[in-house]
C-alpha positions in Angstrom: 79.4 69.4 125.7 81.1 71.3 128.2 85.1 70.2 126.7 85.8 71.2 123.0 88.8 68.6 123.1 87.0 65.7 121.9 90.2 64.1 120.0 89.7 60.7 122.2 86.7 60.6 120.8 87.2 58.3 118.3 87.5 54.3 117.7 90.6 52.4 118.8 91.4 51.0 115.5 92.3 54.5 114.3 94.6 55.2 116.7 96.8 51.6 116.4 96.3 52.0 112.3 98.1 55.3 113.5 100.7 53.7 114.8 101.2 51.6 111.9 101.3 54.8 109.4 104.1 56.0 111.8 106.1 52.9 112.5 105.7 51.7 108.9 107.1 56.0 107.5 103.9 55.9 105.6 102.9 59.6 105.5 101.5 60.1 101.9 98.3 62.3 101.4 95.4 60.9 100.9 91.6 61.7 100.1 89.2 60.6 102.2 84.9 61.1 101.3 82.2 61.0 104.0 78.9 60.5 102.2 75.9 58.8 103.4 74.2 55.5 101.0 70.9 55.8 101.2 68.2 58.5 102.4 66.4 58.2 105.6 62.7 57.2 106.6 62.6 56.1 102.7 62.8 59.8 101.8 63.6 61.5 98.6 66.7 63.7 99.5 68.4 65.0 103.1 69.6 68.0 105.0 73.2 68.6 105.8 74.1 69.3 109.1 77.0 69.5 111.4 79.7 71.3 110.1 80.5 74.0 112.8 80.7 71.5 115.3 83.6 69.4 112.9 85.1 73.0 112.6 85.1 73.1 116.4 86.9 69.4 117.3 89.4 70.0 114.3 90.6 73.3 115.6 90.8 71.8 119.4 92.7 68.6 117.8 95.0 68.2 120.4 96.7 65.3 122.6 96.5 66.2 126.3 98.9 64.6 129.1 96.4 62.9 130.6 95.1 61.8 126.9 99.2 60.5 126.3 99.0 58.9 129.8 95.6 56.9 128.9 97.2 55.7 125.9 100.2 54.2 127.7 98.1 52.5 130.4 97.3 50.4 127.4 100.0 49.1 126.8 99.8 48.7 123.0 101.3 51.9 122.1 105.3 52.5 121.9 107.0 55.8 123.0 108.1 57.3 120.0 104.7 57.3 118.9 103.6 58.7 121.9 105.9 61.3 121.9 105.0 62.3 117.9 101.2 62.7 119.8 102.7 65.3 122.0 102.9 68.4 119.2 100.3 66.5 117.0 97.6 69.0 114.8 95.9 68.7 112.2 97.1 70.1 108.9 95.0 68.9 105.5 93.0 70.9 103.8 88.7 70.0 104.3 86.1 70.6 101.7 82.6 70.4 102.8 78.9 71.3 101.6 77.6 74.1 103.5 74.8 73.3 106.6 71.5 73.9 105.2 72.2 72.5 101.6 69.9 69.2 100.0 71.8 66.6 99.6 71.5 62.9 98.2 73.4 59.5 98.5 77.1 58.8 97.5 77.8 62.2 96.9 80.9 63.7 99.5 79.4 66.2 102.0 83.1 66.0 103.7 86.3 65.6 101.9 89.2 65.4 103.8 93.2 65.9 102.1 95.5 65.3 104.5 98.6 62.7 105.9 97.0 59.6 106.0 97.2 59.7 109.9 95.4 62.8 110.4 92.7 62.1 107.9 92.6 58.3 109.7 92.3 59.6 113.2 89.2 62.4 112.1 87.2 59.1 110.8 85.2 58.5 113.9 84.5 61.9 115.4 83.2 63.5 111.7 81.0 60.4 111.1 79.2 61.4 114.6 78.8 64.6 114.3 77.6 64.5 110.8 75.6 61.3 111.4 73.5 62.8 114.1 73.1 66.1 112.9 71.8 64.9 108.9 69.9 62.9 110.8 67.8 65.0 113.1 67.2 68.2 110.4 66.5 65.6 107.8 63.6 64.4 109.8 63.0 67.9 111.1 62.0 69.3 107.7 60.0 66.2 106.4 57.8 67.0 110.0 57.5 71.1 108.8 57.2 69.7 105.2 53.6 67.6 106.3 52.9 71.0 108.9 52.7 72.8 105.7 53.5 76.5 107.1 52.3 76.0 110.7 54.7 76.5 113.2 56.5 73.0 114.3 57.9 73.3 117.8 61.1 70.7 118.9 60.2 69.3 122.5 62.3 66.3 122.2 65.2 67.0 125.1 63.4 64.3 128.1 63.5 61.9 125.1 67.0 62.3 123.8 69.6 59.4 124.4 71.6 61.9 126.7 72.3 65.3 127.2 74.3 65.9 123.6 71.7 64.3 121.6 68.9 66.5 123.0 71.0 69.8 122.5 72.5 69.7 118.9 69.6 67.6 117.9 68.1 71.1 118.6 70.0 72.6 116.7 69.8 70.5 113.7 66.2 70.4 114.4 66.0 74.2 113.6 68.0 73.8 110.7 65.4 72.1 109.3 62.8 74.1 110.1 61.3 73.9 113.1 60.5 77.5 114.8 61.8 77.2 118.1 62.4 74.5 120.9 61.8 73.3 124.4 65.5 73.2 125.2 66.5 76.6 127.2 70.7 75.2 126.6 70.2 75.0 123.7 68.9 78.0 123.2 71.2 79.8 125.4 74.4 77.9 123.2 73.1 78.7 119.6 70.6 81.9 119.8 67.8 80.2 118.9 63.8 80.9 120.2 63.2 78.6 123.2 59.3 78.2 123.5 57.0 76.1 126.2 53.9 76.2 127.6 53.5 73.9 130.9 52.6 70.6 132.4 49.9 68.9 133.8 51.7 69.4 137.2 50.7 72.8 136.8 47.0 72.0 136.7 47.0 69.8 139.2 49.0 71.7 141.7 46.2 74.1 142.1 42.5 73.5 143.5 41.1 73.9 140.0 41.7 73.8 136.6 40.1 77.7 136.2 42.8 79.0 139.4 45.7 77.2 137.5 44.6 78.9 134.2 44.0 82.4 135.6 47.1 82.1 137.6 49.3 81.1 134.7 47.7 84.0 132.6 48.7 86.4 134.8 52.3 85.3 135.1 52.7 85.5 131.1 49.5 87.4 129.5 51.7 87.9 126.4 52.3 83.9 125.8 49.5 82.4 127.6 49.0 78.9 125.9 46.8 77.0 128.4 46.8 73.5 128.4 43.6 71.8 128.3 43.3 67.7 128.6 44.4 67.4 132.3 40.7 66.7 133.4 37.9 66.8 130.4 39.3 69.0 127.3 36.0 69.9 126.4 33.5 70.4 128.9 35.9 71.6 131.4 39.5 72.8 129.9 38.6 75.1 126.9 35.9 76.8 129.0 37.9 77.6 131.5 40.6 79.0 129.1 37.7 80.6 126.9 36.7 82.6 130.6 40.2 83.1 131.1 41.0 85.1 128.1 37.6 86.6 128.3 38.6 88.3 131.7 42.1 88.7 130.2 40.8 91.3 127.0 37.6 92.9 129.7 40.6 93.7 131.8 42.4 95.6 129.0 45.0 93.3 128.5 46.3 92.6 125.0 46.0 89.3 123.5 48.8 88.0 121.8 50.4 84.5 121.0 47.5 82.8 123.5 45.6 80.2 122.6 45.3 76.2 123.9 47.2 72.7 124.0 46.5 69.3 123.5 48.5 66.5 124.7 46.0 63.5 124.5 42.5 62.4 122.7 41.4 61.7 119.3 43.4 65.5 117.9 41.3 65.5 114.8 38.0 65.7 116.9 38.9 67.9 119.8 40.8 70.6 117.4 37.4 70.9 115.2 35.2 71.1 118.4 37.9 73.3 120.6 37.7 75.3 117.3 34.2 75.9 117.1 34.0 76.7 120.3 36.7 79.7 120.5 35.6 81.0 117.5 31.4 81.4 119.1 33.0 83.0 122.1 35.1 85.6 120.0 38.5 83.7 120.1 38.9 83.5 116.7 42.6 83.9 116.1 43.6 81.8 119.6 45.8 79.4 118.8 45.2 75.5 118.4 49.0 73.7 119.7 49.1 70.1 120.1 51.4 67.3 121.2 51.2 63.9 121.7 54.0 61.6 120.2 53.9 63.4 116.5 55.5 62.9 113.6 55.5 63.7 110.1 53.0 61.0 109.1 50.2 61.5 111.9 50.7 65.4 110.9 49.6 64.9 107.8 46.9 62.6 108.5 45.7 65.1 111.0 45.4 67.1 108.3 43.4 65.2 106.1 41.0 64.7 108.5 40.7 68.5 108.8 42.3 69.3 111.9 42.2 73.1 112.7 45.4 72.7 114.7 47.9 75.3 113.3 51.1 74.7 116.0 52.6 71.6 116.4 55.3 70.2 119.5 57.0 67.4 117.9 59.3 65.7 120.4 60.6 61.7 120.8 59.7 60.9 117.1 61.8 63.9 115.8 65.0 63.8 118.7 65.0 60.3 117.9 64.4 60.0 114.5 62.6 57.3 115.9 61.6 55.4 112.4 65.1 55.5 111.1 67.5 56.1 114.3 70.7 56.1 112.1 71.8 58.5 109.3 74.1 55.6 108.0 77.3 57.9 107.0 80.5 55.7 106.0 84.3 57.6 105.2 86.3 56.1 102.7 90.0 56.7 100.5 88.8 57.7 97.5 92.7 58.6 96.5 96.8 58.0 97.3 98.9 61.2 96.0 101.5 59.6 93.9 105.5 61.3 93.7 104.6 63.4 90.8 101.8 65.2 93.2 98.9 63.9 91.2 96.3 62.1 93.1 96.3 57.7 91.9 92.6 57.1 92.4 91.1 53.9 94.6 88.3 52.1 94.8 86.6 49.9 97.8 84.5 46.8 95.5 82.1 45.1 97.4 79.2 42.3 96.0 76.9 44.8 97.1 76.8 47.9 94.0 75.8 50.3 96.6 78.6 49.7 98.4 81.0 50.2 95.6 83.2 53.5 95.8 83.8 56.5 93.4 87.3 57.0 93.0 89.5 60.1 92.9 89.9 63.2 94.1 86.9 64.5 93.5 83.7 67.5 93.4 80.2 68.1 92.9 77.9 70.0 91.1 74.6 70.6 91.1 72.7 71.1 87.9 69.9 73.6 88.2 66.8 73.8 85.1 66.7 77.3 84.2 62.8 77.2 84.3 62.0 75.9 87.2 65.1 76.6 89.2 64.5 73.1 90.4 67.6 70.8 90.8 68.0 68.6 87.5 71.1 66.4 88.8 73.8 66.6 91.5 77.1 65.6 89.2 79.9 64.2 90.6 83.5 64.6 88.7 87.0 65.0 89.5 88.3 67.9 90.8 89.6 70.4 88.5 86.5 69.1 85.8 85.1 72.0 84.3 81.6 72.4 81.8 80.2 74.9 79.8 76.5 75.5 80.7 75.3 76.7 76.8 76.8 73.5 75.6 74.4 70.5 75.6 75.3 68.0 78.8 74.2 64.1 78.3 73.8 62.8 82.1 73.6 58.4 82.7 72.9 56.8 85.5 76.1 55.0 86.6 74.4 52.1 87.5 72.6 52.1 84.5 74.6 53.8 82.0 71.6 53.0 79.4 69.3 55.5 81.5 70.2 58.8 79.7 68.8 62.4 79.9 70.2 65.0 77.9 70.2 69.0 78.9 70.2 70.8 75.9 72.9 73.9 76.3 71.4 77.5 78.0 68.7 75.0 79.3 70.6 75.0 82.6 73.4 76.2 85.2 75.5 74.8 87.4 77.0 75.6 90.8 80.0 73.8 92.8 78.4 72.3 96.0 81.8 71.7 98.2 83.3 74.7 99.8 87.1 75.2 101.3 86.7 75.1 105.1 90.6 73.9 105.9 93.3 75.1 104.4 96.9 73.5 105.4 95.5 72.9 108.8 93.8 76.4 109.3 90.2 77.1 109.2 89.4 79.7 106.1 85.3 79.5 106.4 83.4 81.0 108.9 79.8 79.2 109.8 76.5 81.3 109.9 74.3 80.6 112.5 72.3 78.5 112.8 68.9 81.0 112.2 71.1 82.0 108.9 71.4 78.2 108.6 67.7 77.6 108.9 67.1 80.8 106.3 69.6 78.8 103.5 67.7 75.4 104.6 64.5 76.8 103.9 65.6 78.2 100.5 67.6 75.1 99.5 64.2 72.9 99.9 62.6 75.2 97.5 64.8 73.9 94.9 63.2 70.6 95.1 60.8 69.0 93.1 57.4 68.4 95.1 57.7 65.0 93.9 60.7 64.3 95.7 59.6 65.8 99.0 56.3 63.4 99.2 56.9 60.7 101.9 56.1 57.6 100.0 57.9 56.7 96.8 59.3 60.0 96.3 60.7 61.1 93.0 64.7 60.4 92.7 67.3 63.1 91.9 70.1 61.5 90.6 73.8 61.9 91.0 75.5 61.4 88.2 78.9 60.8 87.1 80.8 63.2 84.6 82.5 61.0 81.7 86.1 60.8 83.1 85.3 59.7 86.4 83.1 57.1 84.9 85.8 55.8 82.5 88.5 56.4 85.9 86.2 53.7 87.6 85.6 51.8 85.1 89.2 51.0 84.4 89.6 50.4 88.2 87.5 48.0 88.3 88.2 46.0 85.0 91.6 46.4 86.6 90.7 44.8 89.7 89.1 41.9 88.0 91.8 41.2 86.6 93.5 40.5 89.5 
């Protein structure tokens, strides 16, 4: 975290294919799509994340001595190569959808158009970045999404598989929604609200629960959440917080964001009877917060049941993504540019469909029903494709090309999802932050159906295929079995 020249962090097999490209004089431009296959946790659609930290390693892209000196050590890399490392940068152009935005499988959240070795080398490090991030605000809104309006709090860092993990899983945790976290770096890096209570350490540190309690209180009276399970939640811990914030409001003293935590127990049962009980001693609006390996699925339950929690700390099963620990992101060429500076489409064929490419030089976009305002389609098509929204559009499944839906013309509108963030090597887009980013996330999930955002069997949103980049694969592969 603490270097912003990450460009040895990638996979050796990009670095010897670079040496190929450059002992073999093959520098032709190419398109290259980082998209994702499927979404995660079984959900209906996914958060994209990531971006400003790919803006960050491309425009620190640079081969140190010490990085030239590694290299040689190897013994697998020839001097003249070496020596083309020296003044290397990076100099394509990169599209991407913004950080915030919905998006579904086999669609390109990152395009790349660069020399074939630039966009090779790039492979590894976008693919983490965007990987991880996805991943963690993806399962950061589905946990808000079962909260439904109470405030979800990330306390994940202890949990996170290292230091990196726990600070932009942070970040892309408040991306997708959740109101603050546990990680002071994080806030500190990306102006976010940091947010905590204490432990059980603190509880037991003094000679009672009541002395810990009143002690803490007058440390912080204006955020004086009191844990309550260390000894008997009930019969010991809310009382002593209930005679804690009576003495707090005889004294004068304002009470604001206060209330109690629980980090053990049956939640369902504690939260109705803690509730009961603040309410009868004039308590009414105190706060109910609990913890206690959450997730999006024991949320909701939690809710069923009738819970009166109304603040949740969600923190391995969200840092973790502990359910589905991989977002799954591949990068593939999509095209070659041929002599005559058009792009010559390719195409990756596998046994698997899924794992069939879509050719070309390509963008998306998203097809929005003027009613609803709900997203219709996402609609992929080659670059340069253009539509006419009061003319009647016939969308197919590409899979299955029988599955048909047509929009009748003024029903809809349509708006280009990837956005130019490189231009010939230099950086045209500036990022929000990340509370902007959050503000856009929170937006962009109100454009989904309610259907698609339930947590088992969720409605599909298709992305589609416009009719020449259907007919451009198509050919590719009747070409290719032909072979």
């Amino acid at each position: 975290m603490s270097t912003s020249n990450l460009t040895m962090l990638t996979d050796l097999y990009e670095m010897t294919m670079m040496q190929g490209y450059f002992k073999s004089g093959v520098q032709e431009t190419v398109v290259f799509d980082a998209f994702y296959r499927s979404n995660p946790s079984g959900g209906g659609y996914a958060i994209c994340a990531g971006l400003d930290q790919i803006i960050d390693y491309i425009q620190n892209l640079r081969f140190s001595e010490e990085d030239i000196s590694y290299l040689r050590s190897l013994h697998i890399f020839d001097e003249d190569f070496l020596s083309y490392l020296k003044d290397f940068s990076f100099s394509g152009d990169i599209y991407a959808i913004p950080e915030g935005s919905i998006i579904f499988p086999r669609e390109p959240l990152i395009k790349v158009i660069a020399p074939i070795m630039e966009a090779q080398l790039i492979e590894t490090a976008v693919l983490n970045i965007l990987n991880h991030q996805c991943l963690i605000a993806t399962k950061a809104a589905r946990v808000c999404y079962a909260a439904k309006g109470d405030g979800v709090m990330e306390f994940g860092l202890r949990r996170a598989q290292g230091p990196d993990s726990g600070v932009y899983g942070a970040r892309a945790a408040i991306i997708g929604g959740c109101k603050g976290t546990s990680n002071v770096l994080a806030g500190r890096l990306f102006n976010v609200p940091v947010l905590g209570t204490h432990a059980h350490s603190w509880i037991m540190s003094f000679p009672d629960e009541y002395t810990a309690f009143q002690t803490y209180a007058g440390l912080y009276p204006s955020a004086c959440t009191l844990l309550v399970d260390t000894y008997d939640t009930l019969k010991s811990g809310v009382p002593n917080a209930i005679r804690v914030f009576r003495e707090m409001k005889d004294s004068g003293i304002p009470l604001v964001n206060y209330g109690i935590r629980m980090d053990s127990g049956d939640l369902a049962y504690l939260s109705k009877k803690a509730r009961r009980m603040l309410d009868e001693a004039g308590f009414p609006d105190a706060v109910i917060s609990a913890s206690n390996d959450l997730d999006e699925h024991l949320i909701q339950s939690l809710k069923f049941q009738g819970a009166m929690i109304t603040s949740w700390g969600v923190g391995t099963n969200l840092i973790t993504s502990k359910d589905n620990p991989a977002f799954g992101g591949v990068y593939k060429l999509a095209a070659i540019k041929g002599p005559n500076g058009s792009f010559l489409p390719k195409i990756k064929l596998s046994e698997n469909t899924e794992k069939v490419t879509n050719p070309g030089n390509k963008t998306i976009y998203r097809i929005y029903d003027n009613d609803t305002g709900k997203i219709r389609a996402d609609y992929i098509c080659l670059a340069g494709e253009t539509f006419d929204a009061e003319e009647d559009l016939l969308l197919f499944d590409p899979n299955e090309p029988w599955k048909k839906t047509r929009l009748a013309g003024g029903s809809y509108h349509m708006r280009e999802l990837l956005v130019p963030v490189f231009q010939n090597g230099r950086c045209t887009y500036t990022s929000p932050s990340v509370m902007e980013i959050q503000a856009i996330c929170t937006k962009e999930k109100d454009t989904i159906w309610d259907e698609t955002k339930r947590f088992v069997n969720p409605a599909k949103i298709y992305v589609d295929l416009s009719d020449k980049l259907y007919e451009t694969k198509k050919r590719l592969l009747n070409q290719m079995n032909h072979v």
